[in-house]
C-alpha positions in Angstrom: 5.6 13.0 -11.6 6.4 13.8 -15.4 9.7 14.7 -14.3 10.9 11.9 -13.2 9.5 9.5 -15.8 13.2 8.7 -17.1 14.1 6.2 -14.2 10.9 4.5 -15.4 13.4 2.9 -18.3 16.0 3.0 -16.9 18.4 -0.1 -17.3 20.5 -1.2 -14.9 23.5 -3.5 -14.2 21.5 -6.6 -12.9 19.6 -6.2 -16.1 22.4 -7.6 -17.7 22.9 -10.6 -15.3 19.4 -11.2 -16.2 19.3 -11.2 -20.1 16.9 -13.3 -21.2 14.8 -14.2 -18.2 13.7 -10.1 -17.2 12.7 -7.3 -19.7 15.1 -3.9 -20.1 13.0 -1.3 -19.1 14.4 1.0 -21.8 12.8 -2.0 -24.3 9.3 -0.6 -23.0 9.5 2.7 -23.8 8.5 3.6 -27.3 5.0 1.9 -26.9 4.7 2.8 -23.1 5.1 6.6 -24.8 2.9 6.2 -27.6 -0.1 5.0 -25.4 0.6 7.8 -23.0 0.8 10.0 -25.5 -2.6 8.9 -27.1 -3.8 9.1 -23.7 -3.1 12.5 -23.6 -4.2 13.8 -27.0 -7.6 12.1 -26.5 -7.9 13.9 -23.2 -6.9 17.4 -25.2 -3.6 17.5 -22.8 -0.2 18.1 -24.4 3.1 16.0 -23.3 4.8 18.5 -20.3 7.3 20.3 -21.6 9.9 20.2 -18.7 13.5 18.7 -17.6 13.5 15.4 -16.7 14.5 14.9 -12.9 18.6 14.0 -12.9 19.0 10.2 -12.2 21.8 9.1 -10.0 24.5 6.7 -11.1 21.9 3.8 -10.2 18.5 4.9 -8.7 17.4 1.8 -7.6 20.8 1.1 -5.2 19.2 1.7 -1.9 21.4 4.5 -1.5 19.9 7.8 -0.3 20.9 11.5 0.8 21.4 12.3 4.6 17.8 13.5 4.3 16.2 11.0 4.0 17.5 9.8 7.7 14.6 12.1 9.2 12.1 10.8 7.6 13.4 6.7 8.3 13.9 7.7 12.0 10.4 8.8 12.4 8.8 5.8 10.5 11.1 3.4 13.0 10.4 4.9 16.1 6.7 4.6 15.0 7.3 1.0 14.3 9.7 1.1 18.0 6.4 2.4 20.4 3.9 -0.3 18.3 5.6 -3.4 17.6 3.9 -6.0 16.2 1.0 -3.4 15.3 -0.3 -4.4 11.7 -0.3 -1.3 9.2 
């Protein structure tokens, strides 16, 4: 999951409209590092040394690749032959 650890912090627009009542992510993380990073030294492990995953223009949009269509079809047509089945 190391990879894509950058969307973690990630600001986005609506973080503006909410200045002052939400936190940035990016506020959170120099300490968030720092503990995971102490986390890992006490455990013997280094920091993974690899490229973060590439974020779209706004990850958090709701909008997805045609491949992802697959996978929703099969979860509604689950839902479509049990409805009103609790999960």
């Amino acid at each position: 999951m190391w990879p894509y650890l950058d969307e973690l912090f990630a600001d986005e627009p609506l973080h503006d409209e909410l200045e002052g009542i939400a936190v940035r992510p990016s506020t959170l993380r120099e300490n968030t590092m720092k503990r995971i990073e102490a986390l890992l030294a006490e455990a013997e492990l280094e920091v993974p040394k690899v490229t973060q995953a590439r974020l779209s223009d706004s990850p958090r949009d709701g909008e997805y690749s045609e491949y992802r269509g697959y996978i929703l079809a099969e979860m509604q047509s689950l839902a479509r032959k049990h409805p009103g089945a609790k999960w």
